[in-house]
C-alpha beads as a LAMMPS data file, in Angstrom:
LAMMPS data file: protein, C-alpha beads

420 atoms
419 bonds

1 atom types
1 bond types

-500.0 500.0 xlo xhi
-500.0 500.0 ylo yhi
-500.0 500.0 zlo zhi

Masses

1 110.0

Atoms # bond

1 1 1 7.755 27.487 8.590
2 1 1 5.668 24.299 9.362
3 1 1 2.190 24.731 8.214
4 1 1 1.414 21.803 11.538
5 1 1 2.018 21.869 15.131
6 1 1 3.061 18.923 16.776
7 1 1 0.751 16.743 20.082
8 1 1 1.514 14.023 21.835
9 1 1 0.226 11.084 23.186
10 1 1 -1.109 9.873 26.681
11 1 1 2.182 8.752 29.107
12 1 1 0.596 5.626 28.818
13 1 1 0.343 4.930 25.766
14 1 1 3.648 6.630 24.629
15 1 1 5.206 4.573 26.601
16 1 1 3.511 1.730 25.301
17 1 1 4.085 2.972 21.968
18 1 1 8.080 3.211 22.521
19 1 1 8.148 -0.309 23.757
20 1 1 6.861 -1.398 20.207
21 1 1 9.545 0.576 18.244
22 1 1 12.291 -0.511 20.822
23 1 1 10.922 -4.514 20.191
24 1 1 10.138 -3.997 16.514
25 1 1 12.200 -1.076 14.912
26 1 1 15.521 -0.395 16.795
27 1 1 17.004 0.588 14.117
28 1 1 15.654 3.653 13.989
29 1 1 18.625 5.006 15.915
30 1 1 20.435 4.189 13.169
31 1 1 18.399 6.997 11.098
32 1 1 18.690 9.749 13.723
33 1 1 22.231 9.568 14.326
34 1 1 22.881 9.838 10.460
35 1 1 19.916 11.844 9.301
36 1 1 22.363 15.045 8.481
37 1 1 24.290 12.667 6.132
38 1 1 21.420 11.358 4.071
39 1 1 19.039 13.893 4.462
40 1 1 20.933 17.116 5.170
41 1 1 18.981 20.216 4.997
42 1 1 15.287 18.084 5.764
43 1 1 13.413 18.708 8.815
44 1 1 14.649 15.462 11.369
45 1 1 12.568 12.629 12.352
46 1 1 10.485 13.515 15.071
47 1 1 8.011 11.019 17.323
48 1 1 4.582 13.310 17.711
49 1 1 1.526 13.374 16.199
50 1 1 1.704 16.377 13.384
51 1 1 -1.742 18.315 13.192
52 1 1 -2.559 20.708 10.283
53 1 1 -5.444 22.840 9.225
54 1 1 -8.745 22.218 7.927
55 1 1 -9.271 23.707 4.157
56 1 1 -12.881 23.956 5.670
57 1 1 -14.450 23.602 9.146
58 1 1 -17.467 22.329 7.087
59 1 1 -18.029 19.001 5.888
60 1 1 -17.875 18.189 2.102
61 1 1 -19.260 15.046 1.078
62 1 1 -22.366 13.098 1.795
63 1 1 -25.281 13.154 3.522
64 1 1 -24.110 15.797 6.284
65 1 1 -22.336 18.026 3.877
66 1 1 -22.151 21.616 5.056
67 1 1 -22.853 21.038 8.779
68 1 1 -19.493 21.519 10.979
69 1 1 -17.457 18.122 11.353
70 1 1 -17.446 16.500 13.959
71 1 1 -14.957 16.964 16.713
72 1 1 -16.023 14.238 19.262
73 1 1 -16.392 10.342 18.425
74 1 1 -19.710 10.122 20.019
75 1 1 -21.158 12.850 17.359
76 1 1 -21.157 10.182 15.145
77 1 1 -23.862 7.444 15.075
78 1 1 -23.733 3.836 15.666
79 1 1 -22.752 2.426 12.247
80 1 1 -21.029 5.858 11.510
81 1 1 -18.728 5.345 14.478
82 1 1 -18.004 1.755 14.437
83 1 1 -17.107 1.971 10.651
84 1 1 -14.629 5.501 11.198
85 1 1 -13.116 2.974 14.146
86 1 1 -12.414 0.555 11.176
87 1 1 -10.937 2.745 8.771
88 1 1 -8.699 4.537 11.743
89 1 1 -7.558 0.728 12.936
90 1 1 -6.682 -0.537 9.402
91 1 1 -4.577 2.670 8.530
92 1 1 -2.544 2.402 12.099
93 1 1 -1.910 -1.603 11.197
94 1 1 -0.393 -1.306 8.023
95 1 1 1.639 1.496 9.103
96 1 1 2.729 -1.313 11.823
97 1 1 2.861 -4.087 9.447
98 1 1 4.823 -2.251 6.675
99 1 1 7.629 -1.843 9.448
100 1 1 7.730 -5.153 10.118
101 1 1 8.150 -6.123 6.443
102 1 1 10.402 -3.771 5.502
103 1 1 12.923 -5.007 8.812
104 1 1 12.907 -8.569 7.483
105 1 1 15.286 -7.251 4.633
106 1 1 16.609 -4.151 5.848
107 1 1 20.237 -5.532 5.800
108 1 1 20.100 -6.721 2.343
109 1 1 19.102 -2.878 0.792
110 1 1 21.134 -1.901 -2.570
111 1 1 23.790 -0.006 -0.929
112 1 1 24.047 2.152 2.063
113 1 1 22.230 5.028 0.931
114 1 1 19.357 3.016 -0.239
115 1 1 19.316 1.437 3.434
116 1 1 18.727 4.268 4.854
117 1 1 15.811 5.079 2.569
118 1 1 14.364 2.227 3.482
119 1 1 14.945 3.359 7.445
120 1 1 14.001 6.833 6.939
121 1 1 10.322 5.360 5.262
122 1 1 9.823 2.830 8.281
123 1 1 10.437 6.039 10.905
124 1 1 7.799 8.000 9.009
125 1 1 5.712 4.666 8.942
126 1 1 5.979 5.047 12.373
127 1 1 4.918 8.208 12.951
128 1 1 1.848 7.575 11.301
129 1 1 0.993 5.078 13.441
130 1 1 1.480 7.366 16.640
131 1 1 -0.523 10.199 14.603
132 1 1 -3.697 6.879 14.447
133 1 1 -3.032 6.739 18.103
134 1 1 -3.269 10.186 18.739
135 1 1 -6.661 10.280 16.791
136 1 1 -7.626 7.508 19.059
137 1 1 -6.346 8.880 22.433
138 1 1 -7.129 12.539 22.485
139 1 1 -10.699 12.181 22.311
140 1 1 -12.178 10.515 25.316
141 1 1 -15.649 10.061 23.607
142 1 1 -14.326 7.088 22.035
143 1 1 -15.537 4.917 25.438
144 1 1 -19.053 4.978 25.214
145 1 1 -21.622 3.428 27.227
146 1 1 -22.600 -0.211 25.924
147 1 1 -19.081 0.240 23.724
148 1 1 -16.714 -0.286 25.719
149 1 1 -13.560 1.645 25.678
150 1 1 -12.965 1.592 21.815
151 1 1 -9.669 3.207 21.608
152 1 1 -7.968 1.149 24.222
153 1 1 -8.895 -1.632 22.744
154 1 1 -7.920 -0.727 19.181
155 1 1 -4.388 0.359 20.377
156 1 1 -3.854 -2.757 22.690
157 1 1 -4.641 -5.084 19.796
158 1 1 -2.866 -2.937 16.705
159 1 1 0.485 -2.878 19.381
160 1 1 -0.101 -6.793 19.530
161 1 1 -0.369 -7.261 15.364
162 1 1 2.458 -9.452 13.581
163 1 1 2.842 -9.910 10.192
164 1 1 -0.052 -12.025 9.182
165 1 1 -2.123 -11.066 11.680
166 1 1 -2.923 -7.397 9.766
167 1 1 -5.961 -6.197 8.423
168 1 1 -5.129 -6.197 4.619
169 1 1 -3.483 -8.910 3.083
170 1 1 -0.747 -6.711 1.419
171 1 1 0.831 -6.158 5.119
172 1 1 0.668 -9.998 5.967
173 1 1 3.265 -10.993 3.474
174 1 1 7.043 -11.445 4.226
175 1 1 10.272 -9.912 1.807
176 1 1 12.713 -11.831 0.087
177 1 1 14.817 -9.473 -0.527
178 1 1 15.113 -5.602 -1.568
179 1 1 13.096 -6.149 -4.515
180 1 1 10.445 -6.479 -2.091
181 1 1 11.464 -2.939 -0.708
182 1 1 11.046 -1.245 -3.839
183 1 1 8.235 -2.746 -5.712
184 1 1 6.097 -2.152 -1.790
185 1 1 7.066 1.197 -2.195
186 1 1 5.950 1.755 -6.093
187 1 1 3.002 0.142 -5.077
188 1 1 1.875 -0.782 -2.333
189 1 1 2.435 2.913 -0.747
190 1 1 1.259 4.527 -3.456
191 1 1 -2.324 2.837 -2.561
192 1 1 -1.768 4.950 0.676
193 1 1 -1.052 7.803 -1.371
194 1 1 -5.178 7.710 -2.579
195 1 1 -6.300 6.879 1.170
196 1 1 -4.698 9.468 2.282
197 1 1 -5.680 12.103 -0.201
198 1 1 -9.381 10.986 0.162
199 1 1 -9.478 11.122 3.946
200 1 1 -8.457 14.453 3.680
201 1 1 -12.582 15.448 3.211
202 1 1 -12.958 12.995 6.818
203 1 1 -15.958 14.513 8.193
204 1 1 -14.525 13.260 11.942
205 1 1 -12.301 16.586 12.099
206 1 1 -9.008 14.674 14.303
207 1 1 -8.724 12.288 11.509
208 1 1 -9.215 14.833 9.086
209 1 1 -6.278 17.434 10.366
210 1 1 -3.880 14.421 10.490
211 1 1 -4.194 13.761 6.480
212 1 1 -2.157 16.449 5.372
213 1 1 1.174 15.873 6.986
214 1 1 0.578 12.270 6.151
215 1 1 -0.046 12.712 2.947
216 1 1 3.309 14.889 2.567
217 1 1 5.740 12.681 3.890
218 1 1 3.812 9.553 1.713
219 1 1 5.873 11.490 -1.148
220 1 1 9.135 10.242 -0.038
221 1 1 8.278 6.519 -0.094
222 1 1 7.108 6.834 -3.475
223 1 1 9.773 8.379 -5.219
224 1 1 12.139 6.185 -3.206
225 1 1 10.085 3.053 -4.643
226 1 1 10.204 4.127 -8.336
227 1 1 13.855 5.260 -8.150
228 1 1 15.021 2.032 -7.240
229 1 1 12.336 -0.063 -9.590
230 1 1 13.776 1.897 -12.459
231 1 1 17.357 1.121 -10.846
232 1 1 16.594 -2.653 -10.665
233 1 1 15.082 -2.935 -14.132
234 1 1 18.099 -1.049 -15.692
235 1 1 20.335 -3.415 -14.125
236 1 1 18.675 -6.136 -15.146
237 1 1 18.251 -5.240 -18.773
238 1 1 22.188 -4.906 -18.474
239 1 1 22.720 -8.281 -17.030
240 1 1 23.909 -6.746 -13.365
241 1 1 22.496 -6.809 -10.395
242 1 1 21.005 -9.292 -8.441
243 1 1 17.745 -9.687 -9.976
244 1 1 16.652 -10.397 -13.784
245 1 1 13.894 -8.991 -15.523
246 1 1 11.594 -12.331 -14.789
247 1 1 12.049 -11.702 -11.068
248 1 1 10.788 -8.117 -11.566
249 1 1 7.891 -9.277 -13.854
250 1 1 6.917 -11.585 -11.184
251 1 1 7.193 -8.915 -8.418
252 1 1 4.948 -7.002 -10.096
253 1 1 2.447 -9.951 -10.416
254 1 1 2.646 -10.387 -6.859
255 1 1 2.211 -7.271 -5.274
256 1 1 0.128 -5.220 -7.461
257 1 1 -3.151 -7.250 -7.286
258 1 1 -2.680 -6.619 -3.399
259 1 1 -2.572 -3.023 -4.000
260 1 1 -6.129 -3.501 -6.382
261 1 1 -7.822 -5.073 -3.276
262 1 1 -6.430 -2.272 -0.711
263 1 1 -9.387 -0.137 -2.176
264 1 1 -12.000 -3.116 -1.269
265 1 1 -14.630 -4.575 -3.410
266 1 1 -14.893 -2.300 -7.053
267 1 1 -18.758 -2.035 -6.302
268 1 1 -18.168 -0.362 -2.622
269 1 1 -17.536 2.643 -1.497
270 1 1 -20.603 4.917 -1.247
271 1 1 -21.244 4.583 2.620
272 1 1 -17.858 6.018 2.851
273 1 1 -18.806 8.900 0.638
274 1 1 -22.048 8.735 2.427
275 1 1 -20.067 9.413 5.560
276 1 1 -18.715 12.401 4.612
277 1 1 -15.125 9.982 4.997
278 1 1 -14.208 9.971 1.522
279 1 1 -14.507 11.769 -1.285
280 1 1 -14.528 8.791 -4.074
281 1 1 -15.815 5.341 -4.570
282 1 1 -13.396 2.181 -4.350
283 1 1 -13.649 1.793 -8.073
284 1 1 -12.998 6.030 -8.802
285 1 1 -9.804 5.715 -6.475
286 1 1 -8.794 2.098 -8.137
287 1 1 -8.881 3.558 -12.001
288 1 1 -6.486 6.390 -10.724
289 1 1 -4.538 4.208 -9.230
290 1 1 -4.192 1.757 -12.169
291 1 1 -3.280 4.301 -14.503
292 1 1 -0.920 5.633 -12.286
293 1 1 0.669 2.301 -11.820
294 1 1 0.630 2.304 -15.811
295 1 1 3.072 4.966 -15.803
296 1 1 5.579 3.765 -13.135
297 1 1 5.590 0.517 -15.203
298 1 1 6.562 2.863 -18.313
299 1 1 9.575 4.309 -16.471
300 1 1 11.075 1.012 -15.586
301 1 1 10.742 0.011 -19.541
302 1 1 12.208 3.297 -20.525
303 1 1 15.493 2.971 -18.127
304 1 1 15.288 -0.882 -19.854
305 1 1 15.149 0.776 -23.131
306 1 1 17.952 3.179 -22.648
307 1 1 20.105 0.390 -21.777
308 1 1 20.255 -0.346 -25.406
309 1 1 19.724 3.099 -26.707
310 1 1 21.651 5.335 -24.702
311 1 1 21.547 8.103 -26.954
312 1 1 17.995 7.966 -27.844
313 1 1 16.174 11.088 -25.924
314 1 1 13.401 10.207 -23.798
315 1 1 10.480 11.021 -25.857
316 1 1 12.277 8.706 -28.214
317 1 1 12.797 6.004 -25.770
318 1 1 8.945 6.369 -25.029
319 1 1 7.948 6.125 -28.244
320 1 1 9.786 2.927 -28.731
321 1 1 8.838 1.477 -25.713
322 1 1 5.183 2.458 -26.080
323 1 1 5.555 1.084 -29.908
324 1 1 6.977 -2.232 -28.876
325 1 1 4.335 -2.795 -26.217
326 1 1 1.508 -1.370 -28.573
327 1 1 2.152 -3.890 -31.892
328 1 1 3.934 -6.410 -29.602
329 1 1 6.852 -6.714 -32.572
330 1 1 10.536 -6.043 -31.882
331 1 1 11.704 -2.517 -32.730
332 1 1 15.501 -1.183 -32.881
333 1 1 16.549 -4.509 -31.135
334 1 1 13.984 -4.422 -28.386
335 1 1 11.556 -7.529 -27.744
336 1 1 7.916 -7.532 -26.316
337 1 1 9.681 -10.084 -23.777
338 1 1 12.356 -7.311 -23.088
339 1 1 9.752 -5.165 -21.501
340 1 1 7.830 -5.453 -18.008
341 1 1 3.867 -5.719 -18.105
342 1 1 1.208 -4.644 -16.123
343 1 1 -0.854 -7.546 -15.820
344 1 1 -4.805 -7.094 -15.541
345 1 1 -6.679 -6.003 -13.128
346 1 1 -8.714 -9.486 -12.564
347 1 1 -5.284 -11.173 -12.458
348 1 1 -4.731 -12.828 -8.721
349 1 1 -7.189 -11.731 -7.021
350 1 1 -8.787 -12.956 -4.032
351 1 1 -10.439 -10.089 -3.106
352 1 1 -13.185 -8.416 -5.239
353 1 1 -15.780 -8.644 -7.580
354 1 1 -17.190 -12.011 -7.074
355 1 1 -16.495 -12.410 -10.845
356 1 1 -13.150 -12.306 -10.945
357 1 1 -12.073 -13.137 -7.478
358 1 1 -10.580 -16.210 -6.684
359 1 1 -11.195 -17.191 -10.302
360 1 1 -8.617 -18.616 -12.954
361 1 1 -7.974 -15.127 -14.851
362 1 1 -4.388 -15.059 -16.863
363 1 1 -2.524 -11.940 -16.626
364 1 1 -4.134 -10.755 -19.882
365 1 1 -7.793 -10.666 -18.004
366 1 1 -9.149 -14.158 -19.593
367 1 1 -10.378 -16.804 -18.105
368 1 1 -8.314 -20.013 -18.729
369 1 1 -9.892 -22.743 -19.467
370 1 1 -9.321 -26.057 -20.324
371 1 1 -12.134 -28.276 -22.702
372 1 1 -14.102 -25.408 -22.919
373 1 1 -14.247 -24.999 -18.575
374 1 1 -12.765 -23.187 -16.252
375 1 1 -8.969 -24.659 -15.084
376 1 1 -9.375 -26.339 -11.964
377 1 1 -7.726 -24.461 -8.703
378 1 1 -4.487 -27.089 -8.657
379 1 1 -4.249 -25.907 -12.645
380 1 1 -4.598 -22.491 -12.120
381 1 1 -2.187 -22.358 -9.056
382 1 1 0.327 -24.287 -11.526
383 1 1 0.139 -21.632 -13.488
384 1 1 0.513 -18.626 -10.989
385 1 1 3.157 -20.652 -9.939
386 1 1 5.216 -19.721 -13.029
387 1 1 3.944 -16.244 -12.737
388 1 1 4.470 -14.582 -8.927
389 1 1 7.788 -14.920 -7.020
390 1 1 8.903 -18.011 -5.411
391 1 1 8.568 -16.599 -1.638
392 1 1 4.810 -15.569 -2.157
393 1 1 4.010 -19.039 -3.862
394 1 1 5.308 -21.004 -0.688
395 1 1 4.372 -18.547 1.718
396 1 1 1.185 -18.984 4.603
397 1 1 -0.327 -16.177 2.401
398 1 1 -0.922 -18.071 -0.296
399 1 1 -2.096 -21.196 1.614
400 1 1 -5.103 -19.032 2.548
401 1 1 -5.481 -17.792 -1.119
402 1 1 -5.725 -21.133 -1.594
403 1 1 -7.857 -22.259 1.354
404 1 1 -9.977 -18.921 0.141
405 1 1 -10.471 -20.510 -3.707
406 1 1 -11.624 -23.873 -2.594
407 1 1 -13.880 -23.043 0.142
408 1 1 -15.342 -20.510 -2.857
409 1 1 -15.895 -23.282 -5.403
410 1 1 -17.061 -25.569 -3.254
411 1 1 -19.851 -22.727 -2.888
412 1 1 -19.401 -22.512 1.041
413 1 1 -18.714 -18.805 0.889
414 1 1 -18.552 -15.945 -1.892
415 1 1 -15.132 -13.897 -2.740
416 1 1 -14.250 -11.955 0.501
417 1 1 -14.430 -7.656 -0.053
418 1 1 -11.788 -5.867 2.304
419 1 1 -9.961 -1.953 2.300
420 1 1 -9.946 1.064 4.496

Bonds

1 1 1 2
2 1 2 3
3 1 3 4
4 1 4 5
5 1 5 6
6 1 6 7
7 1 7 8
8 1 8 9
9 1 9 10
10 1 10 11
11 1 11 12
12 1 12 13
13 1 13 14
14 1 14 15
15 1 15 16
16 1 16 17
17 1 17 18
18 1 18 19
19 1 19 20
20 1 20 21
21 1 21 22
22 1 22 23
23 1 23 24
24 1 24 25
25 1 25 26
26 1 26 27
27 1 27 28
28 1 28 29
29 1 29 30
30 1 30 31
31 1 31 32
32 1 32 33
33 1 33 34
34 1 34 35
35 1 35 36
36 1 36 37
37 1 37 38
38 1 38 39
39 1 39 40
40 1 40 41
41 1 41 42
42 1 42 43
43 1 43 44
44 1 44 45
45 1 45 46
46 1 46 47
47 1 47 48
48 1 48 49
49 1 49 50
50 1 50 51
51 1 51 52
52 1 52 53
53 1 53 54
54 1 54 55
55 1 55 56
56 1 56 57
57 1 57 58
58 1 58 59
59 1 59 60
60 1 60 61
61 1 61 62
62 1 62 63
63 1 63 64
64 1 64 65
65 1 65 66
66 1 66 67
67 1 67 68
68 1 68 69
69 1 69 70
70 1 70 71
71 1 71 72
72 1 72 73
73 1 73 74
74 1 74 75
75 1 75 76
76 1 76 77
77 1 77 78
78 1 78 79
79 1 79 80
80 1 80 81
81 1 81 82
82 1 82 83
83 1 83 84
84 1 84 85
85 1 85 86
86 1 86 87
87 1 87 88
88 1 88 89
89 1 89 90
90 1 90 91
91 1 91 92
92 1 92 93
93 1 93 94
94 1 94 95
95 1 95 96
96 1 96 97
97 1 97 98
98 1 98 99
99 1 99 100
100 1 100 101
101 1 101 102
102 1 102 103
103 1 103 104
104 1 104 105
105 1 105 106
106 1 106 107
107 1 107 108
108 1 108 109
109 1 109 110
110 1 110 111
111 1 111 112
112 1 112 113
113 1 113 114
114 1 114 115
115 1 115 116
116 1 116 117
117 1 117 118
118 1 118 119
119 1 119 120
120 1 120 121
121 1 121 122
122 1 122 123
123 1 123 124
124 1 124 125
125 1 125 126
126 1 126 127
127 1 127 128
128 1 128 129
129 1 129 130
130 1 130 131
131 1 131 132
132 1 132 133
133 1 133 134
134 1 134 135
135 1 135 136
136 1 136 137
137 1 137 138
138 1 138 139
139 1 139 140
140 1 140 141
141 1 141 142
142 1 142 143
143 1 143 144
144 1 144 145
145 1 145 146
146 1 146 147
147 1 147 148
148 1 148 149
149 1 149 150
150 1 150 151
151 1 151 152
152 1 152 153
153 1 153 154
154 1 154 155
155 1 155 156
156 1 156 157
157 1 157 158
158 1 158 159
159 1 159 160
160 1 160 161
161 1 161 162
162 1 162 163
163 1 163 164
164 1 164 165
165 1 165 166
166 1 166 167
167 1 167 168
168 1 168 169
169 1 169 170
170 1 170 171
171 1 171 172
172 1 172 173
173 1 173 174
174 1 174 175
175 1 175 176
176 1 176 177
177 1 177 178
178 1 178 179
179 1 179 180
180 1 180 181
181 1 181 182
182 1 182 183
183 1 183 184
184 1 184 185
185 1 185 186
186 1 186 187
187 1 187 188
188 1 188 189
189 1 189 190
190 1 190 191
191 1 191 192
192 1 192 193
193 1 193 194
194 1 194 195
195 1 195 196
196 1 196 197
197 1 197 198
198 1 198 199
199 1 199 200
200 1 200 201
201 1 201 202
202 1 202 203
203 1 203 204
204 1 204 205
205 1 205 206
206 1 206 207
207 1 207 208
208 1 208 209
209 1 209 210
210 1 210 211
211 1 211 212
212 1 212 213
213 1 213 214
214 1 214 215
215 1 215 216
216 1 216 217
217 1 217 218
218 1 218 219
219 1 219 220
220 1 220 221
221 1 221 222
222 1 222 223
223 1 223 224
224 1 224 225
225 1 225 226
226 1 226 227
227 1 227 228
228 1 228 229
229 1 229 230
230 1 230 231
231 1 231 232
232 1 232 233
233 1 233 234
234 1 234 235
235 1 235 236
236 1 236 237
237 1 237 238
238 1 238 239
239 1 239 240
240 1 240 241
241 1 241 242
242 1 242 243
243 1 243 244
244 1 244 245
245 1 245 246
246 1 246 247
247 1 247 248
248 1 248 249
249 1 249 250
250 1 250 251
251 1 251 252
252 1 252 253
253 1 253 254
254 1 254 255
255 1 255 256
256 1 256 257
257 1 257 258
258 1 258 259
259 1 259 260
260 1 260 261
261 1 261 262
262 1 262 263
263 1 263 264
264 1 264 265
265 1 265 266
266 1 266 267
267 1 267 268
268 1 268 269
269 1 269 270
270 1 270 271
271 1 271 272
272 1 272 273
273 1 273 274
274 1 274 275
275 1 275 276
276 1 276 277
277 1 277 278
278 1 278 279
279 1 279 280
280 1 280 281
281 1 281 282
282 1 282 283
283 1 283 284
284 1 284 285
285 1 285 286
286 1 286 287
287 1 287 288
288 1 288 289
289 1 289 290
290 1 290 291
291 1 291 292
292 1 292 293
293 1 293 294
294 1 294 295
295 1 295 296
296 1 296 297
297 1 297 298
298 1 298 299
299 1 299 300
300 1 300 301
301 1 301 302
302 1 302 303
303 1 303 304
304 1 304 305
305 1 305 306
306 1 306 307
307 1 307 308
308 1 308 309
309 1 309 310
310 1 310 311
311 1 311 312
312 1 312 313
313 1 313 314
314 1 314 315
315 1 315 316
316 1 316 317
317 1 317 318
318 1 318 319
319 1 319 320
320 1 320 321
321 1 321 322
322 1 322 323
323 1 323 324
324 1 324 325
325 1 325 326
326 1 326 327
327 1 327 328
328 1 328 329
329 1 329 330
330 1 330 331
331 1 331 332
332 1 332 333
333 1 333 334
334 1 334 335
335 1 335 336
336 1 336 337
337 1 337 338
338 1 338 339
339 1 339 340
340 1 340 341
341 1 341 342
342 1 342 343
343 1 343 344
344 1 344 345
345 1 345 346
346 1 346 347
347 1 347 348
348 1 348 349
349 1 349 350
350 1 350 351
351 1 351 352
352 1 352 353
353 1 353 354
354 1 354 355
355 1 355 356
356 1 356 357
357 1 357 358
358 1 358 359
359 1 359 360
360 1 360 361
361 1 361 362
362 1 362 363
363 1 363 364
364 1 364 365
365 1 365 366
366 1 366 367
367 1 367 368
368 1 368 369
369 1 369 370
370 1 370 371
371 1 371 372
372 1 372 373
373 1 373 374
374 1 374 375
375 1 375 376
376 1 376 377
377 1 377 378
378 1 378 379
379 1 379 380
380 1 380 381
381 1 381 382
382 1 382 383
383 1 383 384
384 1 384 385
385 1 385 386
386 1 386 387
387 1 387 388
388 1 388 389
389 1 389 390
390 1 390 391
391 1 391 392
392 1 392 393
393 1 393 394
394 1 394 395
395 1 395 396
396 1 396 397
397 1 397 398
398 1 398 399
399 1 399 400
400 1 400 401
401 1 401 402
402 1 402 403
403 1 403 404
404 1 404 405
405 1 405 406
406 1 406 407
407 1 407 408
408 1 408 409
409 1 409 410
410 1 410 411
411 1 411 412
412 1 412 413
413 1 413 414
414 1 414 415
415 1 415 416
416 1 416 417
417 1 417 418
418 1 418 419
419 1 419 420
C-alpha cells in the first residue's frame, strides 16, 4: 500500500502545467502507453502531487526546533519566507530544465530500453515539478500584503524557463549525446539525491511532506545513471561503442564540478540549518557527495578492469583497480591511463570559494602556473580545452564562465556563490 496520498493542483494552473509538458515533453505518451513493457509490475506514472507523512509534527533543526512547523507561508518571517521561496523555485526549475536537456538527445539513447529510462526519469522529473507547484498553490498565504502574489509569480516565470535561463548552471547546459544522459544521471541527480534527503527536516511542513516520495523515485535516476556509466566505460575499454574512454574522462570533468557548486558556496549553509530547512551545511552535504561520487567512479574502473580480467572476482578487480590508481604503476596489464579519474574538487569551478573559483586549478587541485604566476585565463581555458568535452567548451555556458573569470581578475566582482 502507498505510504502517500495523492492532491492536485488549481484548474488553472494544471492546465497551465499540461500546456508545458504538451510544448516541452510529448513524449511522455510514449512512456504510458509502454510502461507495462519496461516497467511491468511498478506502480504507473501518474500527474499529482504525492504527499507523505511527517516523521515528526515538530521541527528539528535550528533556531525554532521543537515548536510545530509551520503550515502557512506567512508563519514564516520576512527573510525566512523569501529565502524558502528560493529554495522551492530552484528545485521546480531544474526539475524543468533537466527535461529539457534530457529531450535534446532522447532519440540518440543506447537502445530502446535505455530510451525509455531516460523517458520514464523525465516523467518523474515532471512530477516533481507539479509536486513544487502544489507546494506553491495550495497555500494561499503565499500573496501577502506588500509581496505580491509570490506563488503566481514563481510558477508563471519557472513555466517560462529555457535552458539557460535556469537557476543553477548544471540545468543551463545542452547534451551531445547519451553520454550526457548518463553521466547527468550519476551525477548531477545524485546532487538531488542530498537536497532532497536534507529537506526532509523543512520546517515549512508542505515542503516537508513532499520530500519523501521525491526522494524515492530520485532512486531510479541514479541507478539508471551508474548502470549505463559502467555500460559506457566497459565498452569503451573494449573498443565498442560509440564513445572512448577520453570522452568519458572528459564527461566527468565537465559535469561533476557543476554538481560541487549545486550545494553553493563550501562556507554557506547555516541560515538554512538556521531555518530549520536543512539539516547540514553546504560543505557536510558536498563531502558526502564527493565520496559518493568516489565510488561510482570505482565501478566504472572495475567494469574497465574486468574487460581484461574477466575471471578475476570483484574484490580482486577492486583491489587492482584501487592498486593501479593508488601507486599509479601498471598492474596485470592495466595502465593509470586505462582508468577514469575523479578530478579535484577546485577543478572548474566558477562557483565557490573565492579561492578556487574561477581560478587556474589542474584536475589534480594545483594551481598552474607559468614563471612562477598564475596561467593567464586564455592559458588556462587552453588547457580545459583539452580536458572537458567539445560541446561544453563551445557552448554559451562557457562564454559566461569565461565572461565570469575576466570580470573576476579584472577585480570588478568576486567568485559568484549559488545552490538550493
Amino acid at each position: 500500500m502507498a505510504d502517500y496520498q495523492l492532491e492536485y493542483i488549481s484548474d488553472h494552473h494544471h492546465k497551465a502545467f499540461l500546456d508545458w509538458q504538451t510544448r516541452e515533453f510529448p513524449e511522455l505518451r510514449l512512456l504510458t502507453e509502454n510502461w507495462d513493457t519496461h516497467f511491468h509490475g511498478q506502480t504507473p506514472f501518474v500527474l499529482a502531487a504525492k504527499i507523505s507523512g511527517l516523521k515528526s509534527d515538530l521541527i528539528e533543526h535550528g533556531r525554532f526546533q521543537g515548536r510545530r512547523r509551520m503550515e502557512r507561508a506567512r508563519d514564516m518571517g520576512g527573510n525566512m519566507f523569501y529565502t524558502a521561496k528560493g529554495i522551492i523555485r530552484a528545485q521546480c526549475s531544474t526539475e524543468f530544465g533537466s527535461i529539457q536537456q534530457h529531450r535534446e538527445t532522447l532519440e540518440r539513447a543506447h537502445d530502446n530500453e535505455a530510451q525509455h529510462a531516460i523517458l520514464r526519469i523525465m516523467a518523474e522529473e515532471l512530477r516533481h515539478a507539479y509536486q513544487m507547484f502544489w507546494v506553491l498553490d495550495r497555500d494561499p498565504t503565499w500573496k501577502r500584503p506588500g509581496h505580491g502574489d509570490v506563488a503566481r509569480e514563481t510558477v508563471e516565470e519557472l513555466l517560462a524557463m529555457r535552458t539557460g535561463d535556469h537557476v543553477l548552471d548544471a540545468f543551463n547546459m545542452e547534451f551531445a549525446n547519451f553520454l550526457d544522459n548518463a553521466m547527468f544521471a550519476a551525477v548531477i541527480d545524485l546532487v538531488g539525491k542530498y537536497q532532497l534527503d536534507m529537506q526532509r527536516t523543512f520546517s515549512y511542513a508542505p515542503m516537508a511532506r513532499s520530500m519523501g516520495p521525491m526522494f524515492s523515485e530520485e532512486g531510479f535516476h541514479l541507478a539508471t545513471g551508474r548502470r549505463f556509466l559502467r555500460l559506457l566505460a566497459g565498452e569503451a575499454a573494449a573498443e565498442k561503442g560509440e564513445f572512448s574512454l577520453d570522452a568519458i574522462q572528459r564527461a566527468i570533468n565537465t559535469w561533476y564540478p557543476r554538481g560541487l557548486e549545486m550545494f553553493g558556496n563550501e562556507a554557506g549553509g547555516a541560515t538554512n540549518v538556521d531555518f530549520g530547512f536543512k539539516d547540514r551545511t553546504n560543505a557536510a552535504a558536498q563531502a558526502q557527495y564527493i565520496e559518493e561520487v568516489e565510488g561510482i567512479v570505482l565501478d566504472a574502473n572495475i567494469e574497465i578492469a574486468r574487460v581484461r580480467h574477466e575471471k578475476l572476482s570483484r574484490p580482486q578487480l577492486k583491489d587492482l583497480v584501487q592498486d593501479v590508481a593508488t601507486t599509479r604503476e601498471p598492474s596485470l596489464g592495466l595502465k593509470p591511463e586505462d582508468l577514469l579519474r575523479l578530478p579535484d574538487r577546485k577543478f572548474n569551478r566558477k562557483r565557490g570559494s573565492v579561492e578556487f573559483a574561477l581560478e587556474p586549478v589542474d584536475t589534480d587541485g594545483k594551481t598552474i602556473t607559468e614563471g612562477g604566476q598564475p596561467v593567464s585565463g586564455a592559458a588556462y581555458f587552453q588547457y580545459l580545452e583539452r580536458r572537458v568535452t567539445p560541446q561544453y567548451f563551445h557552448s554559451s555556458e562557457f562564454e559566461k564562465f569565461k565572461s565570469a573569470w575576466e570580470a573576476k581578475h579584472a577585480g570588478e566582482i568576486m567568485a559568484a556563490s549559488a545552490g538550493w
